[in-house]
N, C-alpha and C positions, 0 to 999 in steps of 0.2 A: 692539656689533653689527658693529666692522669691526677685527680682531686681529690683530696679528703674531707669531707664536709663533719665539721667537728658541731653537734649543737651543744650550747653550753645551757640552755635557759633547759636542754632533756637532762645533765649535769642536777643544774637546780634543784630540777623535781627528783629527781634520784637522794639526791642528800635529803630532801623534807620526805621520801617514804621512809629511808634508814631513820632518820629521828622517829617518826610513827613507829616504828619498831623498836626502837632500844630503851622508848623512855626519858628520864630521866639523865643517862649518860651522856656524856660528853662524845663528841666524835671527831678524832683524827682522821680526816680525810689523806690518804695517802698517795702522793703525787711523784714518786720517785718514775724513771726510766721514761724520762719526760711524760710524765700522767698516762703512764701507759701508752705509748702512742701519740696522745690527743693534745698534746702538747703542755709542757710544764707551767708557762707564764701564764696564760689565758686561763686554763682552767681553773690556776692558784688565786689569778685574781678574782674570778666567779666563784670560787666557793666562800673565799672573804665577805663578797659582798652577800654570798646567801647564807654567811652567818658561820660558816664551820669553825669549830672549837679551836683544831689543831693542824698542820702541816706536817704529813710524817713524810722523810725523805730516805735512802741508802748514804748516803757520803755528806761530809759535809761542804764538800764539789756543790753538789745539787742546793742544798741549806742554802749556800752564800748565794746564788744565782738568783734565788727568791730574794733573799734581804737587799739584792742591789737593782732588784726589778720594781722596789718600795714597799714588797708585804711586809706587815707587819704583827703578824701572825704569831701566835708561837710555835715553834720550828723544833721538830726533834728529827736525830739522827744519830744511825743506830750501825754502821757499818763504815769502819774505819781502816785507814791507812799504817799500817806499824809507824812510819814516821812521820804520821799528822803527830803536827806540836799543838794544836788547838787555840794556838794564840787568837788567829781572827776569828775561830767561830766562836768563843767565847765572849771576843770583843763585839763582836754583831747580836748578841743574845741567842745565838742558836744553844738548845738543849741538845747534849748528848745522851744514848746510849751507850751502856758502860757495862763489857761484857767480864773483864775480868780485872784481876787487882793489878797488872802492869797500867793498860789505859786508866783505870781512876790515879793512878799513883800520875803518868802524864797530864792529867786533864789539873789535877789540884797545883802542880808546878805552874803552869801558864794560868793558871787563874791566882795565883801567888806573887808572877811575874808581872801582873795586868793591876793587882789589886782590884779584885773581881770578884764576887761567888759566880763559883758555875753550876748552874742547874743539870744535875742527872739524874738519868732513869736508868734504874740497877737491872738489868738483866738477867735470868736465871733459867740456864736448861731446862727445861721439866719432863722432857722425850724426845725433843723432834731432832734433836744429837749436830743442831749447828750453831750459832753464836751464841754467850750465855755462858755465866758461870755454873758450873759441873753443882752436883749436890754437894760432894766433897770440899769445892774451893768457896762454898757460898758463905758458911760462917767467919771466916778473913776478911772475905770480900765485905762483909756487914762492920764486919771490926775496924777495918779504915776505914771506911767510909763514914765511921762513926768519929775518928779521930779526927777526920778531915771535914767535918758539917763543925767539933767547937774549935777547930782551929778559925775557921771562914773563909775555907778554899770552896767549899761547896754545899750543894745545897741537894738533898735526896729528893726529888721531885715525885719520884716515883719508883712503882716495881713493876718490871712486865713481862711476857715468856709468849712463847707463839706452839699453836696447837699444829698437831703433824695431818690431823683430821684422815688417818690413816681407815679407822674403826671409831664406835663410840665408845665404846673398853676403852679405848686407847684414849680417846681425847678424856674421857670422866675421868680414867687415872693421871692425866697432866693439867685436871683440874686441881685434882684433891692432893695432887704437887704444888700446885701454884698457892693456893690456899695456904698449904705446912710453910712455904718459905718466906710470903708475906707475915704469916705469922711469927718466923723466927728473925724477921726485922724488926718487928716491933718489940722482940726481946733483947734485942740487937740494941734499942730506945731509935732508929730509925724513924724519923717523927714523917715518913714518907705524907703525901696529899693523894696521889690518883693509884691505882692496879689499872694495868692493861693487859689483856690477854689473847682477844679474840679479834680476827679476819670477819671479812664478810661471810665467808662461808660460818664460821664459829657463833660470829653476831646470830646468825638466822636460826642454826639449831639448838644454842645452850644460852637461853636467856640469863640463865642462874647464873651466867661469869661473863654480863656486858659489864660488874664493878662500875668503877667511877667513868669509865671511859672504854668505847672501843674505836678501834683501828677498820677503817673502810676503803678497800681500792678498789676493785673488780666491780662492786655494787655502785659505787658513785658513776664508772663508765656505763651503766645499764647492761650489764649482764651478771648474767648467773655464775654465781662461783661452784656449782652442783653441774654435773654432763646430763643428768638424769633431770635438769626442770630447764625452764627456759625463762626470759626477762619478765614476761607477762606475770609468770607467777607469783613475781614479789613486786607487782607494781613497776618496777622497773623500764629505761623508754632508753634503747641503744644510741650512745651518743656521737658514733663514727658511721659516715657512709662512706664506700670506697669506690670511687666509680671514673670511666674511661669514655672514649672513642671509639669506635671503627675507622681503623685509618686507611681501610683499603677492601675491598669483597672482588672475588672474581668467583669464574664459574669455571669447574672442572670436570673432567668426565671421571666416570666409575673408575675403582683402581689407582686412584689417585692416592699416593702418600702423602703427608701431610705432616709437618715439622719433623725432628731428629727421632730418629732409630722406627719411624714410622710402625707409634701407638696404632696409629687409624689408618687405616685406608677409605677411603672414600666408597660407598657400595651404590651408587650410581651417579647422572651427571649431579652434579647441586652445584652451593654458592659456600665459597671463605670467607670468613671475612676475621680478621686480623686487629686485633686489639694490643695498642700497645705499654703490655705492664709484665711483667714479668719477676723471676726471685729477687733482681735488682732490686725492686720497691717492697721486694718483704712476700711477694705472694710463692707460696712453697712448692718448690719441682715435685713435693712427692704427691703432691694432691691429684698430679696428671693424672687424666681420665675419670677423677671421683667429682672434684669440683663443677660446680653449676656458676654461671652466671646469667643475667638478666637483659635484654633488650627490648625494645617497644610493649613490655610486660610480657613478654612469653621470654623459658625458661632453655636454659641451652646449657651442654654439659662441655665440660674442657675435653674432648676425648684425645686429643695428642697431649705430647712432651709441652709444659709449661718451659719456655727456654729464658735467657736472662732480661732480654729486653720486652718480651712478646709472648701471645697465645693464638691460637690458630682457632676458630667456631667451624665446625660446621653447621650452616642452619637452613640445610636442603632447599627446597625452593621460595620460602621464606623474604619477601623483601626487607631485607636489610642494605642500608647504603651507608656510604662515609660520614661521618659526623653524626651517626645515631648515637645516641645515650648508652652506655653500657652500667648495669649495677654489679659491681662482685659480691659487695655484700652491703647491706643496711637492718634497718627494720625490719622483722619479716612482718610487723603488722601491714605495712604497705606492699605488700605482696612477692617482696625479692630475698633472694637466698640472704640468711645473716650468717654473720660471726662462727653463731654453732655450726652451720652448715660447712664452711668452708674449714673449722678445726677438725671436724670429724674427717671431711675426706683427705685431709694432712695427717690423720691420727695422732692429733695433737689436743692442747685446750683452747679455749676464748681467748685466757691471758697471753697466750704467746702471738697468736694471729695479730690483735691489735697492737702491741708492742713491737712488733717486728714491721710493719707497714713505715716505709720510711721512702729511702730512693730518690727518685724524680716525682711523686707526688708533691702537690701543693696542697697545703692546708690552706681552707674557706673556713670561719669562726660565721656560726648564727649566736645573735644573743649577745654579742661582744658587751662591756660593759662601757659606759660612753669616757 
């Protein structure tokens, strides 16, 4: 009674617009916090089969779960544990992210210990003030790493930094950062292959720094990484619907309260009718009374307390009955509230709505790979 309908073949066409767009470059499709939601296996194996370049994950938790589901992809990860020893995800071929000279100094021990090279991608602050070597500790950082490529503990795969997309000031000046540091690797003799730098949102506005590669997650799920455009705009086809039951409708007279601390009273006789999802499965108590959802295609607002398990409709004299279809959000091409809809009235973004849907939903796969 509470479903998530993941299409993967909307996935597909998602990945082949972002390649119409970048070019030439390479693209890590990024599948960390279980693919946003939409679940990390299925979608990792769908985007293999439609071809994507790279796997980028948080942890290399997430890494290993992929190499032992049989991708075989290449796998970067870039957010580590102080006492990750790196021994299996080097042994597995996962590539790290290596933010500063303690982790490379670990990573080249277990890849010493393994009789291994391990593949990293050098990290470098450039503004957005969270993982990444500082400008200050960057020339060290280039300096081992240079010791540690002729010893053959490792191998520089790459350099890459993440834009704060604060301002364009901002992001041009942590281009023309990213650019100075690449270049003082290569003085560094850093014989790096790829630059990565840009998000979906980055990918779309600053072509001049897709480099060898960029990094895509928000845009592969079909949506916008901008609050100001929507999926349509880039081609884009949302790949989560979130949708319910009516488990119950009754009718009540005027004056009627209607779930906790009584948002709504009821302004004459109508119908309830009861849906049940609630913040348990991810849907947000603060959206009460802003959130829409959808039934027999007409449009209905959450006007009470969204509580843990449940929501309360009213939808006046309207038939609705038990077992009607409910949509919280999808497509809004097919005419129901989406994603952006239901982040706004959380005053939140896309990314967190879909990521946080979990709970007593069941995930349905269209498009599965056989």
């Amino acid at each position: 009674m509470r479903e998530l309908i993941i299409d993967l073949d909307a996935i597909a066409s998602n990945l082949k617009s972002v390649r119409a767009r970048v070019g030439s470059a390479m693209v890590l499709g990024v599948v960390k916090a279980d693919a946003y939601g939409h679940g990390m296996i299925p979608v990792a194996k769908k985007l293999e089969a439609a071809g994507v370049d790279y796997l980028g994950v948080a942890d290399v938790h997430e890494a290993q779960q992929l190499r032992d589901a049989g991708i075989d992809l290449p796998i970067l990860a870039w957010l580590h544990d102080p006492r990750e020893n790196f021994i299996r995800a080097i042994d597995s071929g996962i590539e790290l992210g290596i933010a500063n000279l303690e982790q490379l100094e670990r990573v080249a021990k277990a890849a010493e210990h393994l009789g291994r090279i391990a593949r990293v991608h050098l990290k470098v602050d450039t503004g957005l003030g969270r993982n990444g070597s500082t400008e200050q500790e960057w020339p060290a950082l280039l300096k081992a790493a240079h010791g540690f490529v002729a010893e053959g503990f490792i191998q520089a795969v790459a350099i890459f930094s993440h834009l704060s997309c604060t301002s364009e000031a901002d992001d041009l000046l942590q281009i023309e950062r990213f650019e100075a540091a690449c270049e003082s690797a290569r003085e560094h003799e850093i014989d790096f292959e790829l630059r990565h730098l840009t998000a979906s949102d980055g990918s779309i506005r600053y072509p001049q720094a897709h480099y060898e590669m960029v990094r895509i997650g928000v845009a592969l799920y079909g949506l916008s990484p901008f609050t100001e455009n929507h999926s349509e705009d880039f081609g884009l086809i949302p790949a989560m619907t979130a949708t319910s039951v009516v488990v119950q409708t009754k009718r009540v007279p005027a004056d009627h309260g209607v779930s906790y601390g009584y948002l709504h009273r009821t302004t004459g006789e109508t119908t309830l009718a009861l849906v049940p999802v609630g913040y348990a499965e991810g849907l947000p108590r603060n959206a009460s009374t802003a959130a829409k959802v959808s039934i027999n295609g007409k449009t209905y607002s959450i006007l009470s307390r969204i509580a843990m398990d449940q929501f309360v409709l009213d939808v006046g004299d309207d038939v609705v009955s038990a077992g009607d279809l409910v949509t919280i959000f999808g497509d809004a091409a097919a005419g129901v509230p989406s994603v952006d809809d239901l982040a706004a009235a959380a005053d939140t973004i896309n990314y967190e709505i879909v990521t946080r849907m979990g709970g007593r939903f069941k995930r349905t796969y269209l498009g599965e790979e056989a």
